[in-house]
C-alpha positions in Angstrom: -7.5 47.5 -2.3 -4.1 47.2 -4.0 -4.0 46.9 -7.7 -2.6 43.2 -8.9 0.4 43.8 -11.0 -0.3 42.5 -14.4 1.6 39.3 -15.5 4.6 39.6 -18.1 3.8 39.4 -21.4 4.3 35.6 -23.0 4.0 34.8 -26.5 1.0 31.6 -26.4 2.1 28.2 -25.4 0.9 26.5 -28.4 1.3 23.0 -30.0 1.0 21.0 -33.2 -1.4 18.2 -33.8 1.0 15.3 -33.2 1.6 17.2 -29.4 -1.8 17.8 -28.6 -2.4 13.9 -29.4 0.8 13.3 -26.8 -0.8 15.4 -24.0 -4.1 14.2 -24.4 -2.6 10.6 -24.2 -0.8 11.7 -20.8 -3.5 13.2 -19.3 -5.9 10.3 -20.1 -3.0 7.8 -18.7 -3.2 9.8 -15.5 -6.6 9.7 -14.9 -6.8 6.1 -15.3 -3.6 5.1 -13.0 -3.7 7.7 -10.0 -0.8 6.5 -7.2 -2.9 6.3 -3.9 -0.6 7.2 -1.0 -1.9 4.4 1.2 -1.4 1.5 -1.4 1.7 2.9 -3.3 3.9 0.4 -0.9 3.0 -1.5 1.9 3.8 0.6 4.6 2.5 -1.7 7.3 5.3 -4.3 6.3 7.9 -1.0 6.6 11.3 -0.9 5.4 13.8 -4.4 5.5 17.5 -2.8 7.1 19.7 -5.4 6.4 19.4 -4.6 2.4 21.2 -1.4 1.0 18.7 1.7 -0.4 20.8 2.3 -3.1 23.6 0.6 -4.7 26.7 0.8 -2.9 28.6 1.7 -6.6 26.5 4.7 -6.8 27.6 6.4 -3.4 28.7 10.2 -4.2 32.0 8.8 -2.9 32.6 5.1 -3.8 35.7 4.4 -5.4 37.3 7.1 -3.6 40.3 7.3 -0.9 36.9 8.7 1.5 35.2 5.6 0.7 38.3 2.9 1.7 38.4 5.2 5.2 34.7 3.9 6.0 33.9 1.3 7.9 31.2 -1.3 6.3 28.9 0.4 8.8 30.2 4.1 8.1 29.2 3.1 4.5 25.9 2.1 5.4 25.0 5.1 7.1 26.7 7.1 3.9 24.2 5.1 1.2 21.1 5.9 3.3 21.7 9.9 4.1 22.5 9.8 0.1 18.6 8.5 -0.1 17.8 10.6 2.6 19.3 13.6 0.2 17.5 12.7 -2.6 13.7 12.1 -1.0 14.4 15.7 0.4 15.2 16.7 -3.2 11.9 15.5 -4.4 10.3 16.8 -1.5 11.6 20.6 -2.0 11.0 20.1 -5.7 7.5 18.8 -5.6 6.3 21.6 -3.0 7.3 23.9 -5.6 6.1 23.0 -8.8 2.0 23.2 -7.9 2.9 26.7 -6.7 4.8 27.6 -10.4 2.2 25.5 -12.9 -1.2 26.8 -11.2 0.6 30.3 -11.0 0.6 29.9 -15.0 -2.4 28.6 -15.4 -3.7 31.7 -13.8 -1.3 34.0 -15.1 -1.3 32.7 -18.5 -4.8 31.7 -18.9 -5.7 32.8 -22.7 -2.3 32.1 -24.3 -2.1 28.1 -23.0 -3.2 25.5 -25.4 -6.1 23.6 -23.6 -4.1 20.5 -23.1 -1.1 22.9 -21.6 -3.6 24.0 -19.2 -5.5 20.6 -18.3 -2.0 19.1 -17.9 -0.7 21.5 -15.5 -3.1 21.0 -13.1 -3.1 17.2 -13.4 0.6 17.0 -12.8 0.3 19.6 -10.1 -2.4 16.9 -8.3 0.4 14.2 -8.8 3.0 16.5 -7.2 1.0 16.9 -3.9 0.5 13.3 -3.4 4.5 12.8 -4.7 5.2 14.8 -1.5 3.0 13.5 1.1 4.5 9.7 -0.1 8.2 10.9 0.3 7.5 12.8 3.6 5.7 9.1 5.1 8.7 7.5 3.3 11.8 9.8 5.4 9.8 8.8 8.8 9.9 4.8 7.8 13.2 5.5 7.4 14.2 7.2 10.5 15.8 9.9 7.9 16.0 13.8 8.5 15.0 16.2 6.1 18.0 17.9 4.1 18.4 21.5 3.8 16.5 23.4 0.9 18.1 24.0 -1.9 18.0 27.8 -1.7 20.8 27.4 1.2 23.2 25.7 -1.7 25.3 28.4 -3.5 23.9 30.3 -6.3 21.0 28.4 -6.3 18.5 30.8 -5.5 19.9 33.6 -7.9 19.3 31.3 -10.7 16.1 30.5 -9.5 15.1 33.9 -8.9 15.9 35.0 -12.9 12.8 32.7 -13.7 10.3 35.2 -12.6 9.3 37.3 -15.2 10.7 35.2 -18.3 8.3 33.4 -20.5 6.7 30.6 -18.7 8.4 27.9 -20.8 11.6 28.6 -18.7 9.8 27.0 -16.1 8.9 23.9 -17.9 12.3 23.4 -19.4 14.1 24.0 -15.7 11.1 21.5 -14.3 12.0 19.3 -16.9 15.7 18.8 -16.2 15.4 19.0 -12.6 12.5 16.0 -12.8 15.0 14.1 -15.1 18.1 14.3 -13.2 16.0 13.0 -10.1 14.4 10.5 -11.8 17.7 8.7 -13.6 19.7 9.0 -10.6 17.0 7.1 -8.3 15.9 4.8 -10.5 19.9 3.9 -12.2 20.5 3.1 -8.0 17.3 1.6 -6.6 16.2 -1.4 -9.4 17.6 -4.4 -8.1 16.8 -7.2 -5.7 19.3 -6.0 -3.4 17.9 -2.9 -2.4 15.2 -2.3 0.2 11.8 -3.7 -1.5 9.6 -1.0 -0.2 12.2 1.6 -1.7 12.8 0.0 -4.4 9.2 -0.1 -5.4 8.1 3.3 -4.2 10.8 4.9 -6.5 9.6 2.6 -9.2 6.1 4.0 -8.6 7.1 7.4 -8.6 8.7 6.5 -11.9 5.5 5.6 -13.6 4.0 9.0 -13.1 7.4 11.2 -13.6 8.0 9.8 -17.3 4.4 11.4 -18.0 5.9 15.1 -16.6 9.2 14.5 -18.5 7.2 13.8 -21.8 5.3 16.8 -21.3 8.4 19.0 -20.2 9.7 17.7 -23.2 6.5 18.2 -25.8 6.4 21.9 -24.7 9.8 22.6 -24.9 10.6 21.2 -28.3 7.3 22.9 -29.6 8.9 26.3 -28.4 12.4 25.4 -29.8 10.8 24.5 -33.1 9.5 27.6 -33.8 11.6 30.3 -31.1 13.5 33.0 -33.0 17.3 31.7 -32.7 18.0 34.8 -30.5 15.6 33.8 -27.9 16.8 30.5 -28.3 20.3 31.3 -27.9 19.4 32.8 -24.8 17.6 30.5 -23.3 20.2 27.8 -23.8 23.0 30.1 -22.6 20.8 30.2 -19.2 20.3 26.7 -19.0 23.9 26.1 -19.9 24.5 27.0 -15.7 21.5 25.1 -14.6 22.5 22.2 -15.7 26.4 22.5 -14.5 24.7 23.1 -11.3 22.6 19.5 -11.1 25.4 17.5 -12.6 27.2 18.7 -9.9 24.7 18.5 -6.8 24.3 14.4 -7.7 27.7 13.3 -7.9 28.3 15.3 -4.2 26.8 16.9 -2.0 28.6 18.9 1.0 26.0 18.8 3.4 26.4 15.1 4.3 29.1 16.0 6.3 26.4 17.5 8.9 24.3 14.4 9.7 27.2 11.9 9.9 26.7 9.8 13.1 30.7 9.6 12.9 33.5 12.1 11.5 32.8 12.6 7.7 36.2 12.8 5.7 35.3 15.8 3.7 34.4 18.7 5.4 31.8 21.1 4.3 34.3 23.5 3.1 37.0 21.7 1.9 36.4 23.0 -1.7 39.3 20.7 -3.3 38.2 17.5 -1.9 34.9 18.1 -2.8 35.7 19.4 -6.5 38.0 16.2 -7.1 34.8 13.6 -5.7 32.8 15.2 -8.0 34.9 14.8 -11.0 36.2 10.8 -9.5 36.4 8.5 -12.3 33.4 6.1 -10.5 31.5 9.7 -10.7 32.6 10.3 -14.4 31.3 6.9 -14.9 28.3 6.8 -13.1 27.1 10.6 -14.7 27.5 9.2 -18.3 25.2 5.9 -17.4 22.6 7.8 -15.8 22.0 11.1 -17.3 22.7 9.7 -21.1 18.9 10.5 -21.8 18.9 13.7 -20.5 22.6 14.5 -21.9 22.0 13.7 -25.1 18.8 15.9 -25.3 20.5 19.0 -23.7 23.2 18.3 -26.5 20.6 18.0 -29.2 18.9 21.2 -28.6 22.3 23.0 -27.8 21.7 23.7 -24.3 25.2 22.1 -23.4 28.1 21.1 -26.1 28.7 17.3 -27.2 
């Protein structure tokens, strides 16, 4: 029988009174309002065509020469690939995170607060039924799966630095990923004219990520409060790159090009094109709107500058 390597050693995940009071709160709201797959939307009824899945001002490329080439069609197509895009996102993303938080709370066992533990396993429930609802939503929507992110550039090599570090690497890089995902869709999807059953499923969704964000968050400002300022330095230095990496994956992203019914006008390796969408002014715009929240806090806790 081969010996199980040992996990790395973690200092404990602990937390002060006013954060176990916050988890407990969370994992009592969860319990109480569990998203059923089958009545989350009304699935019989399906998806309404003729309105938009996202606004059209939030398109990765709106306001752009690229966008004035497209037909009204062309730009149809564009908005619901961008959905498509962001569905696989949470797909990828909420595959994953079962796998990482029940890894830790078998890993990690003895140096988890109890409500750190309890949590983890609540949230990875919430994750598995998260996936199966975005998988039934990309077949109402006659949408393809997008690539994983591992295939994107320097992707995988940051991920691949989590293993071994203290588990709260894994929260805080859960936490941004969940909050970039979660201001994007809903900043695009809330209004009456976007597709009711998409606009409601992502408002579903919602309900039950602003629990995970608040417990990202709670065990992540525990650690920073009491983290040596080397360790802390370090961590923000690492984080510094993941979050240059998200900002940049929602405001474009390359692959689109691929699943075009038509000619996209930015090639997959057209680096400058793709470098000036991503810094357009509607992008500029639309990135401080939507990920003020999660900007601010980076800022805050000196994971990015002001």
């Amino acid at each position: 029988m081969t010996a199980v390597a040992p996990a790395p050693a973690a200092s404990p995940i602990i937390l002060d009174e006013r954060s176990q009071k916050t988890v407990r709160t969370l994992i009592n709201a969860s319990h109480r309002n569990l998203l059923f797959l089958d009545k989350v939307v009304d699935w019989e009824t399906g998806i309404d065509f003729t309105k938009l899945p996202k606004l059209a001002e939030s398109s990765w490329i709106y306001g752009t020469e690229y966008w004035d080439m497209l037909t009204p069609e062309q730009r149809n197509e564009v908005l619901w690939l961008e959905t498509g895009r962001d569905v696989s996102y949470f797909i990828w993303l909420e595959q994953t995170l079962p796998e990482l938080y029940v890894g830790y709370v078998n890993k990690y066992h003895g140096t988890l607060a109890d409500e750190v533990r309890e949590y983890m396993l609540v949230f990875s429930r919430e994750e598995i039924v998260h996936t199966l609802m975005f998988r039934r939503y990309l077949q109402a929507a006659k949408l393809k799966m997008w690539s994983h992110p591992e295939n994107i550039p320097n992707y995988s090599a940051f991920e691949n630095q989590l293993a071994g570090r203290h588990p709260v690497y894994g929260v805080c890089w859960n936490l941004l990923i969940e909050w970039f995902a979660e201001l994007n869709s809903i900043y695009a999807t809330q209004t009456d004219a976007i597709d009711p059953l998409t606009r409601k499923m992502f408002r579903e969704h919602h309900t039950e990520e602003t629990r995970h964000i608040a417990f990202a968050r709670t065990v992540c400002e525990n650690y920073f409060a009491t983290a040596p300022k080397a360790e802390m330095d370090e961590m923000c230095a690492f984080f510094r790159k993941g979050y240059g990496f998200l900002l940049a994956e929602y405001s474009y992203m390359p692959e689109i090009a691929r699943h075009t019914s038509f000619h996209f006008p930015i090639q997959p390796d057209d680096k400058a094109a793709i470098e000036a969408v991503r810094n357009s002014p509607n992008n500029r715009r639309l990135n401080a709107e939507r990920f003020r929240d999660v900007h601010d806090w980076c800022v805050k806790y000196n994971i990015i500058d002001a």
